[in-house]
C-alpha positions in Angstrom: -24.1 12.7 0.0 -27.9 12.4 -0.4 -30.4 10.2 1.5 -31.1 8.3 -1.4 -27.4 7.2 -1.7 -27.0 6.5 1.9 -30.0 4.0 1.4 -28.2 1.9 -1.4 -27.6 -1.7 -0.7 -24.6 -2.3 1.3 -22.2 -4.0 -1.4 -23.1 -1.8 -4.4 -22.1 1.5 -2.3 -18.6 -0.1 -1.1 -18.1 -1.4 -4.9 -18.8 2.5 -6.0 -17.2 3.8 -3.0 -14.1 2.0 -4.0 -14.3 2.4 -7.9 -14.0 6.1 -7.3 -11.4 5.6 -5.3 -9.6 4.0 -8.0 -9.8 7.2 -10.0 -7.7 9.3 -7.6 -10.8 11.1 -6.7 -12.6 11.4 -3.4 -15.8 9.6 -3.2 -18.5 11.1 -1.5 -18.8 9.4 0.8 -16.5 6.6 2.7 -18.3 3.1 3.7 -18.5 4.6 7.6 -21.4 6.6 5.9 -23.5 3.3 5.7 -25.3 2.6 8.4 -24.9 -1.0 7.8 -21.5 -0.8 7.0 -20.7 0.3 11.0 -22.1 -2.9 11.8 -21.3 -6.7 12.4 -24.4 -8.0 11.0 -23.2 -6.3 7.7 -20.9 -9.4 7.6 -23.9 -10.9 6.8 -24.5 -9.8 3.4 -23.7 -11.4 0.2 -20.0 -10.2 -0.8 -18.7 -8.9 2.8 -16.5 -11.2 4.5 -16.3 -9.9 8.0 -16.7 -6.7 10.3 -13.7 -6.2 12.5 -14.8 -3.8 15.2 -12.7 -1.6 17.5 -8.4 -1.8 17.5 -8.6 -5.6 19.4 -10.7 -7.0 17.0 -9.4 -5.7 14.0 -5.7 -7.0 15.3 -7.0 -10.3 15.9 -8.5 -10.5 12.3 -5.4 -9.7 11.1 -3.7 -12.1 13.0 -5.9 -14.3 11.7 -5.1 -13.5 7.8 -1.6 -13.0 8.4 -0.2 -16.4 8.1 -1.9 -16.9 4.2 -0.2 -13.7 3.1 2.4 -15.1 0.5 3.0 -12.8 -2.0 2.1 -9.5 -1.3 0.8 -6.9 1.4 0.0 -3.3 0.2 -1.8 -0.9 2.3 -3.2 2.5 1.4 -3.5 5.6 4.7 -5.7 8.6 4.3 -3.6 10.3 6.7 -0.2 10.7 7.5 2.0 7.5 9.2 2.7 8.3 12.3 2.3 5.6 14.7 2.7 1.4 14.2 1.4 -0.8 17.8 3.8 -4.0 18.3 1.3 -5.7 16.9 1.8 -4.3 13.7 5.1 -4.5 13.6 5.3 -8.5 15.1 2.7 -9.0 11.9 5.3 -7.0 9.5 7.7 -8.7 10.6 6.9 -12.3 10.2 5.8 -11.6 6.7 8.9 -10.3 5.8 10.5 -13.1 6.9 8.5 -15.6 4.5 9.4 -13.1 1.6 6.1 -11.0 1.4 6.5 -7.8 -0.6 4.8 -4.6 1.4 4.2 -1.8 0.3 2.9 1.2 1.5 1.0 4.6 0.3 0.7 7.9 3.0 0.3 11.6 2.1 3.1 12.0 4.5 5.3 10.1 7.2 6.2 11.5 10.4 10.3 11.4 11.2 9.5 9.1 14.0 7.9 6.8 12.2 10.5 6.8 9.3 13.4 6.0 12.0 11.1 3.0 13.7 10.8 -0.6 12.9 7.5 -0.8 11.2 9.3 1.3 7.9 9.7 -1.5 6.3 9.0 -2.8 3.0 8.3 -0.2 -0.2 7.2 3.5 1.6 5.7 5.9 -0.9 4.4 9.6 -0.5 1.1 9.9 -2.5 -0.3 13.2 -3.9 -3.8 11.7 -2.7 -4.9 9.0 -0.9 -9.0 9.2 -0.7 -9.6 6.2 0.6 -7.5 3.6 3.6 -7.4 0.2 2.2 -5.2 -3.0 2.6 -5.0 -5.7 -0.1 -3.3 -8.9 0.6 -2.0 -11.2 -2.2 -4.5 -9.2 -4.9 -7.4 -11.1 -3.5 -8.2 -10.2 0.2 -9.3 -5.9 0.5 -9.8 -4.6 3.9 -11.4 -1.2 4.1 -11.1 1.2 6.7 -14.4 2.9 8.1 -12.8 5.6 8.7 -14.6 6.1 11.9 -13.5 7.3 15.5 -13.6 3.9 16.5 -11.9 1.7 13.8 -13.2 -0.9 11.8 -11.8 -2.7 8.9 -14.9 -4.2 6.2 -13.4 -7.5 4.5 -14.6 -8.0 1.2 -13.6 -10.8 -1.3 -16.1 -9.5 -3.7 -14.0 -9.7 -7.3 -15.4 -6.4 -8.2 -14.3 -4.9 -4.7 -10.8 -6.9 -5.6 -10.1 -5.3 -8.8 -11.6 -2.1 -7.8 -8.8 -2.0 -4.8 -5.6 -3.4 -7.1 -6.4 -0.8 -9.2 -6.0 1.9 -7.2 -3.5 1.2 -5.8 -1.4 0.8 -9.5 -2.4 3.8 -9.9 -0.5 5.3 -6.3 2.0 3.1 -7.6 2.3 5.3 -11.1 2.3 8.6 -9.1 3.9 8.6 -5.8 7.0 9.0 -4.6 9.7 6.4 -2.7 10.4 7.1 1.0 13.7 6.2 2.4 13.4 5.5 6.3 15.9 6.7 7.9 17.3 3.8 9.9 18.6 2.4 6.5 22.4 2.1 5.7 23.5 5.6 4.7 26.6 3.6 2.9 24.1 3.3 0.7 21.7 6.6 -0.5 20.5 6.8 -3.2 19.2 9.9 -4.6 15.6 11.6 -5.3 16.1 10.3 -9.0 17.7 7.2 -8.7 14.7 5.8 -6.0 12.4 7.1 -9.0 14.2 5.2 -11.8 14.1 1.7 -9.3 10.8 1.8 -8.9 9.5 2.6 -12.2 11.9 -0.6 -13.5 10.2 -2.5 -10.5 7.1 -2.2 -12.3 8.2 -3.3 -15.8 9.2 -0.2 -17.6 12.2 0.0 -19.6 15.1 2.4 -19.7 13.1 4.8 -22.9 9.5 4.5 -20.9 11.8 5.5 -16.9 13.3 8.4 -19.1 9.7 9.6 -20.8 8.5 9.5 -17.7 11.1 11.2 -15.7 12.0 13.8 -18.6 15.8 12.3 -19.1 17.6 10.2 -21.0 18.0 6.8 -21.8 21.6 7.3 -21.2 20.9 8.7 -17.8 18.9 6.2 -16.9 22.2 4.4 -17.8 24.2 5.9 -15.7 22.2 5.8 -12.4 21.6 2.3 -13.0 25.7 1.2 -13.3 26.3 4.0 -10.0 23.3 2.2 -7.6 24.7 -1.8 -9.3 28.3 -0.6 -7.9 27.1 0.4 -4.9 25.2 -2.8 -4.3 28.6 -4.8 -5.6 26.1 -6.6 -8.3 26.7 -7.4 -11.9 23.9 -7.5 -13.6 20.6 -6.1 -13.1 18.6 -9.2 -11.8 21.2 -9.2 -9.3 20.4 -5.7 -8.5 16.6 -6.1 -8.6 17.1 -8.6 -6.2 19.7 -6.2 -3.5 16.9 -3.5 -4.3 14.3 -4.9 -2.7 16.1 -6.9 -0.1 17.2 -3.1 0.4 14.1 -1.8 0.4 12.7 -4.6 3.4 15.9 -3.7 5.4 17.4 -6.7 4.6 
């Protein structure tokens, strides 16, 4: 990164930072680069909501947001999951309870962290994940610095919003499930059949989940009928619905 770019005004560089992002690429820089991006007054500027500095702040701040969260809560880690405080999981856990659907992109998850209570939700192993974000309800991003001492830059900004969403689609399109391993091994689904459910999550039919996967419709089929016995259902709203009940640990 050149001194020029590290002089750009604060919300054009975290709109580019981000938009980069969103191309599975690695920016070149990450908004702990900014030197007003490390600190609270940045919350001052046109576009940024907040500056959450250090682990106690950024858990109250998130406390704080929590209770709005009614759809959806998907986070993005540049490194590998290995550790949730309580905090974390208390939050988790509440929005689970009010039917939130989380979802969650890693390069890798730790075993310890796949057997404890905050693998909830949709887990997903991503090929690349250049940038740690969390987006609640498609309108609220929280970016990580990425600094020793953590800090979380809230940004409402629309650009910044659809920037975010659409990067993490496109983990969506790419990654593959996680299964912690505290769930129900009555019911285990295989490599496949997790691939299948989330691509028919997302809207895709059985000819687009076979393209995609290199198989047939009449596979797709098949897998479908084995996981809907499994589950007891009878039709496939009724296993969309056991799927992601499933999928929270519920």
């Amino acid at each position: 990164m050149t001194d020029e770019s590290a002089l750009k005004a604060p919300m054009p560089f975290l709109r580019e930072t981000i938009a980069i992002a969103a191309t599975l690429e690695t920016p070149e820089a990450v908004p702990s680069t900014h030197p007003l991006l490390c600190e609270r007054s940045a919350a001052d500027i046109s576009g940024i909501d907040a500056i959450w500095m250090g682990e106690h702040e950024a858990d109250r701040g998130m406390a704080s947001l929590e209770p709005g969260c009614r759809d959806s809560l998907r986070r993005v880690s540049r490194i590998p999951r290995s550790y949730s405080s309580e905090h974390s999981t208390m939050l988790n856990a509440r929005s689970l309870a009010r039917g939130v659907r989380m979802d969650g992109f890693a390069p890798a998850y730790t075993d310890a962290y796949l057997a404890g209570p905050n693998a909830v939700g949709s887990l997903a192993k991503a090929p690349r994940t250049p940038l740690s974000l969390t987006v609640l309800d498609r309108r609220i991003v929280l970016v990580g610095t990425g600094r020793n001492d953590p800090a979380l830059i809230v940004a409402t900004d629309r650009s910044v919003v659809r920037s975010a969403n659409r990067y993490l689609d496109r983990l969506a399109e790419i990654s593959v499930p996680i299964q912690p391993s505290w769930r129900s091994k009555a019911i285990a689904p295989t490599y496949r059949q997790l691939r299948i459910m989330a691509l028919l999550a997302q809207g895709a039919g059985d000819e687009s989940v076979a393209r995609v996967l290199g198989i047939t419709s009449r596979t797709v089929r098949a897998d479908v009928a084995e996981l809907a016995a499994a589950f007891g259902t009878r039709s496939r709203l009724e296993l969309g619905v056991a799927w992601a009940r499933w999928l929270d640990g519920r």
